[in-house]
N, C-alpha and C positions, 0 to 999 in steps of 0.2 A: 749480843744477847746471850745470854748466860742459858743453855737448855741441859735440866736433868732430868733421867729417866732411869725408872726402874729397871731391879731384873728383866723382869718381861717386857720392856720398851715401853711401857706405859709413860707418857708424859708426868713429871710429878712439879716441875716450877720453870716459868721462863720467865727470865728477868734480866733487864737493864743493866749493864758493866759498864764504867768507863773506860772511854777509847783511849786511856794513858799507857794501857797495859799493866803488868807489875803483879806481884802476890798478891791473891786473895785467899779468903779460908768459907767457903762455904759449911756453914753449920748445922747440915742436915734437917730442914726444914722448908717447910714449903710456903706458896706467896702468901698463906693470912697470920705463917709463925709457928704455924704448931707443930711440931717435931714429929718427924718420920721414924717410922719403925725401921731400927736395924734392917742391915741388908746390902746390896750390892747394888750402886745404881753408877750410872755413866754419866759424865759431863762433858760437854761438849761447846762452842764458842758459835754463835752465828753470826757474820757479818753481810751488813745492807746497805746497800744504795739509796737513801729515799726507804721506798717498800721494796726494793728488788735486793735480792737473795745472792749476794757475790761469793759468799764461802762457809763452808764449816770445817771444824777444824777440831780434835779430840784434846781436851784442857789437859795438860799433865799437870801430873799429882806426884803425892811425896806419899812414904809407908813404910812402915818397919817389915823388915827380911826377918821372917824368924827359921826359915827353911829355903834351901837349895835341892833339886833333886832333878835327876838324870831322868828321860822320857825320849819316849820314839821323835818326837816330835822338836827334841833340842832339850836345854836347860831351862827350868822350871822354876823359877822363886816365888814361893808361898810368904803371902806379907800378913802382917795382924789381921784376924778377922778372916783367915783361908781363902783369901783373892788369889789365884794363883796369876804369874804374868810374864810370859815370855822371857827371857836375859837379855834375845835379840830387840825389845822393844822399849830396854833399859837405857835412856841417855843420860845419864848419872848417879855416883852415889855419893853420900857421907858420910860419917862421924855419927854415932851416937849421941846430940847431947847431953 
């Protein structure tokens, strides 16, 4: 199960993924279509038993770097859109198409 939520952890769609895994592109919208307003929302993966709740797990995502910058807290990249997001929580990068 596919869970997104807002800035504020507001629930905004939960829905149905196939168990094959692989790339998908969620197109910011919620379960009747209608497009959500800009903004910063989290996704995350839920798996079940039946009805029983065995794990969640934080969906990685892809995003352009348009900043790097030095902080108490470690190395900081600023993606499109001013997410900023740890370096240490970076497990790859690429190529500009």
């Amino acid at each position: 199960m596919l869970v997104v939520k807002d800035a504020d952890g507001e629930l905004v769609l939960r829905e149905d993924v196939s168990i094959a895994g692989g790339m998908m592109q969620w197109e910011g919208r919620d379960a009747s279509g209608a497009a959500l307003p800009e903004g910063v929302y989290s996704l995350s993966l839920e798996s079940y038993f039946g009805e029983k709740l065995l794990e969640t797990a934080d969906v990685e995502a892809y995003g352009t770097v348009i900043e790097a910058r030095g902080s108490d807290a470690g190395t900081l990249l600023v993606l499109r859109g001013g997410v900023e997001v740890a370096a240490s929580r970076v497990t790859g990068l690429r190529a500009a198409p």
